[in-house]
C-alpha positions, 0 to 999 in steps of 0.5 A, spaced: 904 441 142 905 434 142 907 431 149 912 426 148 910 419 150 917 415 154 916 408 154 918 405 161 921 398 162 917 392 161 915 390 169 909 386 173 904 390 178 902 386 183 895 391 185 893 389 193 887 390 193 886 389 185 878 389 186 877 395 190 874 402 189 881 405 188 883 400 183 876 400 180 876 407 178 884 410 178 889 405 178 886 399 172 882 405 169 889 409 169 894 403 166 889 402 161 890 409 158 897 408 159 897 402 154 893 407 150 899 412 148 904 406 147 907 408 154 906 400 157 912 395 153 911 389 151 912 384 157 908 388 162 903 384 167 898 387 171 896 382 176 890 383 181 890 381 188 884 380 193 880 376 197 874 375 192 873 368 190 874 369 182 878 367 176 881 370 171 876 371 166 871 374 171 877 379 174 877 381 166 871 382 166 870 385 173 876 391 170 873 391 163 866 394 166 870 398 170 875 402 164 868 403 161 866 406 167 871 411 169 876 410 164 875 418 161 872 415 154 878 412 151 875 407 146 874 400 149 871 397 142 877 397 137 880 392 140 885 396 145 880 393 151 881 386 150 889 386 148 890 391 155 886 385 158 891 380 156 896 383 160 892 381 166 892 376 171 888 375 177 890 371 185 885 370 190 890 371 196 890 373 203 894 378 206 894 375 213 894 368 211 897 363 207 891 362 201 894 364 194 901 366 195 904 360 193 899 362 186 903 368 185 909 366 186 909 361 181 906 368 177 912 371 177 917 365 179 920 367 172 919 373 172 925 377 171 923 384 170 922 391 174 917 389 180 912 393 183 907 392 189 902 397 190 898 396 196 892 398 195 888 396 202 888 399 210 895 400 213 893 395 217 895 390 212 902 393 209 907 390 215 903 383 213 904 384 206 911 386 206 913 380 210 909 375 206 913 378 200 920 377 203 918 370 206 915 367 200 921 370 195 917 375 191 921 381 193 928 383 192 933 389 193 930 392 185 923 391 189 918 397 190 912 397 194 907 403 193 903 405 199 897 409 199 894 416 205 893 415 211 900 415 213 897 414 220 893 418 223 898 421 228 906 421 230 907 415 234 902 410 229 907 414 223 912 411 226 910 404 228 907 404 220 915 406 217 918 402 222 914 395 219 915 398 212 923 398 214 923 392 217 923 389 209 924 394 204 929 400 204 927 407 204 929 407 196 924 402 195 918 405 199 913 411 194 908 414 198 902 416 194 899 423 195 896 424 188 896 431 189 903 431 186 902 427 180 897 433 178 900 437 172 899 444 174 902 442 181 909 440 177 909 446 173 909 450 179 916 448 180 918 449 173 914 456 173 918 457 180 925 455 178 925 455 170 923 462 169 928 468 171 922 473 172 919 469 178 924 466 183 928 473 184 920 476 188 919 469 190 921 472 198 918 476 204 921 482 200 915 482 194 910 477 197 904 480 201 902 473 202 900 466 200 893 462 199 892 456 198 885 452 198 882 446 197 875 446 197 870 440 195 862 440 193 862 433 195 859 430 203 863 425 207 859 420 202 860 413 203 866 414 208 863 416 213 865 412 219 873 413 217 872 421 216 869 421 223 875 419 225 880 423 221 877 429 220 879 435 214 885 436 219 888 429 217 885 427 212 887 434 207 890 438 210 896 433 214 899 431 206 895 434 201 895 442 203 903 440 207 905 438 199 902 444 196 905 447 201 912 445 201 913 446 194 910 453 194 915 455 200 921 450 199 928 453 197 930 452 190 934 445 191 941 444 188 938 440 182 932 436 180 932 428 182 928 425 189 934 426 194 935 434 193 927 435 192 925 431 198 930 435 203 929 442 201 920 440 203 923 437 209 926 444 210 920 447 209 915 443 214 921 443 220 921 451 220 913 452 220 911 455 227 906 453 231 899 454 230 895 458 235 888 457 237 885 464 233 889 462 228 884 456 226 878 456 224 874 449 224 867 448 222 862 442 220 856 443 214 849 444 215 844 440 212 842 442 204 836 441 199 839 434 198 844 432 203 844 431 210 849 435 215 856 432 217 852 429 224 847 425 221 852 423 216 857 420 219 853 418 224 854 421 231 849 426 232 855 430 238 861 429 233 866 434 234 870 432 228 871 438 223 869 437 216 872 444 215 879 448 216 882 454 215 889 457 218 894 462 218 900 459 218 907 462 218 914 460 216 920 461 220 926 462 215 930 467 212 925 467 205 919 467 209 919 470 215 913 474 217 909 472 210 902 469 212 900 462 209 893 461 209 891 454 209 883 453 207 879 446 205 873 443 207 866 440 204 860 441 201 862 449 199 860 453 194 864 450 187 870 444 187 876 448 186 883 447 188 888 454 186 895 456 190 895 464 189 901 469 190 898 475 191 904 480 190 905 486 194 903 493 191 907 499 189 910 503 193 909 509 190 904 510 184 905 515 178 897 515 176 896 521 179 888 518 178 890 511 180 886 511 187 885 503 187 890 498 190 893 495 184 897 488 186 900 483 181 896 476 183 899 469 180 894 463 181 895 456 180 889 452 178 890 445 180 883 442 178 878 443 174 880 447 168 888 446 170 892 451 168 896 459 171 893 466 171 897 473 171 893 478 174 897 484 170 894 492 171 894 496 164 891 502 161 884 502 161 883 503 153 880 509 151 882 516 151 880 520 157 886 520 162 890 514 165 886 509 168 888 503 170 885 496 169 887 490 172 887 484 167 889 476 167 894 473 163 890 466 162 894 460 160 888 453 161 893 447 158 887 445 153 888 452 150 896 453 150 897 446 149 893 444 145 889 436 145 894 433 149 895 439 154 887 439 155 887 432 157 893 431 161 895 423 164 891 423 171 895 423 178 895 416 178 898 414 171 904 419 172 905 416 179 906 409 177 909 410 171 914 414 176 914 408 180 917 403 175 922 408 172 924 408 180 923 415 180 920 418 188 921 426 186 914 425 187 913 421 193 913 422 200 919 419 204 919 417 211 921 423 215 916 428 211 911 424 213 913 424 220 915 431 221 908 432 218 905 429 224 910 432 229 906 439 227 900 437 225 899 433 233 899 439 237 893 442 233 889 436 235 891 434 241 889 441 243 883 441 240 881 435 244 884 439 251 879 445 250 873 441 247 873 445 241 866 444 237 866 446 230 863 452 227 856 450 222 856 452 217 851 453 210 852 446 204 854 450 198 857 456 202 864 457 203 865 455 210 864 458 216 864 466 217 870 466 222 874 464 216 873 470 213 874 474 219 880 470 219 883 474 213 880 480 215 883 482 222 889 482 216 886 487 212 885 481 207 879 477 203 879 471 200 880 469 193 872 466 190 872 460 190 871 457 183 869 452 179 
């Protein structure tokens, strides 16, 4: 299967933050493959913005170290490299201040064609920059701005944050950036769920016997320690990224595919999330490994409260979903990285294998990464003779094997997101409500943490979180699914 590649409209990307580590290893890595397949017209311009004191030449340079670095091996000797490189352009400017803007402004005094500004720096800075950008003319209606997670750390500081946005763009030009949606096997869950008459018909509380969702990292608090001590698994995963998983896998089917009617319907979905209860929350922080120190020392604060882990049951009030549990699970320096939504289906209520004593149950597993791709967990006889015995096998599609080359080497979250941008599509954004809904349910989790003085379980590097979360599923007769790579 070839995938089709559809060429957007030529444009300029302005990238704040075009030296950083996010423009470094996703954004210029990811337009660069973009160029590859032919998807970038002639005419388009990719200029960076920062504060570093270069010129062109060394900004050029700067981005070809870092395509050969994180660009996913795509061929930098053939010429491609350096025709990509000339799209670009580079302004030393200052986001609170008045260096640089009228460089860029003469950059694109000319420039008639889809303009896009990613802000890829603090959310301190985006009111600024949305201001400078309507005072020195460089925005107009047609504009689009892309904002980057966190969208505040709470309800109120999400609302100051929209309302600064608000001030100089329309909701309609606002795309709030949660990667996670750009991923392919998340897409699909929506094409599985509404394009196929076999699943959306069981997709209730009548044939679902509940709903896991997991999101689990190898990794430590690395080199973002002072800010995960402030932010936590609570806001930094589970506020957007597992509430986005959520809402897709529970949302109602909407009237037709485009942004309003998608957006509505996750709405929907997160207003009619009941509360959490506090045994209904399982936190912890990691141990120390071989070859990494425990959450504490690396975040250095050795009374941290802060939860490197979280697990939970979640439940949705709602005609589809009501008394269906959805258990939520992310955290750090676990046994394997692994993201997989499962659909684990209720079993039969009556078995016609007089033989058949074990509990056989239909389990639908969406692989988000690594190995993307969707498994089917059927039961079928047992080959050989000797009775009726049931077995229980996966119907396993990986991209990379069904879909041939292209389906192994899907466009990264990034390159599908601001492709999405220029066409001025959001289907796959956050809007301004979402975000504040979220917020308005995740607050009362936190705030009750701090009023009871909650201390995180330890638990093992390499382990998959505290023990309590396992006690979580089993008080309902359930497990967890292994966590694999």
């Amino acid at each position: 299967m070839v995938s089709r590649i559809i060429p957007v409209e030529a444009f300029d990307l302005v990238i704040f933050g075009g030296t950083g580590d996010l423009a470094r290893r996703k954004i210029l890595p990811g337009l660069f493959r973009r160029y590859c397949a032919g998807q970038m017209p002639d005419g388009a311009r990719v200029i960076g913005a920062a504060r570093s004191d270069m010129d062109a030449a060394g900004y050029k340079t700067m981005v070809a170290e870092a395509i050969r670095e994180f660009g996913g091996g795509r061929s930098c000797e053939d010429g491609t490299l350096d025709a990509f490189l000339d799209r670009l352009h580079y302004v030393a400017i200052d986001a609170r201040g008045e260096t640089g803007w009228s460089e860029l402004s003469d950059l694109m005094r000319d420039s008639v064609q889809v303009r896009a500004y990613y802000f890829s720096v603090a959310p301190s800075l985006f009111g600024d920059l949305a201001e400078r950008l309507h005072s020195h003319g460089l925005a107009d209606d047609q504009s689009r701005i892309v904002v980057e997670k966190p969208f505040g750390r709470d309800l109120k500081t999400a609302k100051a944050l929209n309302a600064s946005l608000a001030e100089h763009f329309d909701e309609s030009q606002i795309y709030r950036i949660d990667h996670y949606l750009g991923k392919e096997t998340v897409q699909n869950l929506m094409a599985v769920r509404f394009g196929n008459t076999l699943f959306e018909p069981l997709w209730n509380a009548q044939y679902v016997d509940h709903i896991q969702i997991t999101v689990a990292e190898t990794v430590g608090v690395g080199g973002r320690g002072e800010y995960y001590d402030k932010s936590g698994a609570m806001r930094d995963m589970v506020q957007n990224h597992l509430m986005q998983l959520l809402c897709l896998i529970a949302m109602e089917p909407p009237a037709k595919f485009d942004p309003g009617a998608v957006r509505d319907e996750k709405l929907k979905v997160i207003r009619a999330l009941d509360k959490v209860e506090p045994h209904h929350i399982v936190r912890g922080q990691y141990a120390a490994g071989p070859d990494n120190p425990d959450f504490r020392e690396a975040v250095g604060d050795a009374r941290s409260k802060t939860e490197s882990f979280v697990a939970m049951k979640v439940g949705i009030s709602n005609w589809r979903w009501a008394g269906i549990p959805f258990y939520l699970r992310t955290g750090k320096r676990m046994s394997a990285r692994s993201s997989e939504i499962t659909v684990v289906f209720k079993a039969r209520n009556h078995s016609i294998f007089e033989e058949d004593g074990e509990d056989h149950r239909n389990v639908l597993s969406i692989r988000l990464q690594p190995n993307e791709g969707i498994t089917m967990k059927v039961t079928i006889k047992e080959p050989g003779p000797g009775g009726m015995r049931l077995v229980d096998v996966p119907l396993d599609m990986s991209f990379a094997e069904a879909l041939g080359e292209d389906g192994g080497d899907p466009p990264d979250a990034y390159e599908r997101l601001i492709m999405d941008v220029i066409r001025g599509n959001q289907t796959l954004f956050m809007r301004g409500d979402e975000v504040e809904a979220a917020w308005a349910w995740t607050d009362p989790i936190i705030d009750g943490w701090t009023a009871r003085g909650d201390v995180p379980k330890p638990y093992d590097s390499g382990s998959n979180g505290p023990t309590d979360a396992d006690q979580l599923l089993a008080r309902d007769g359930r497990i967890w699914r292994e966590v694999r790579p």
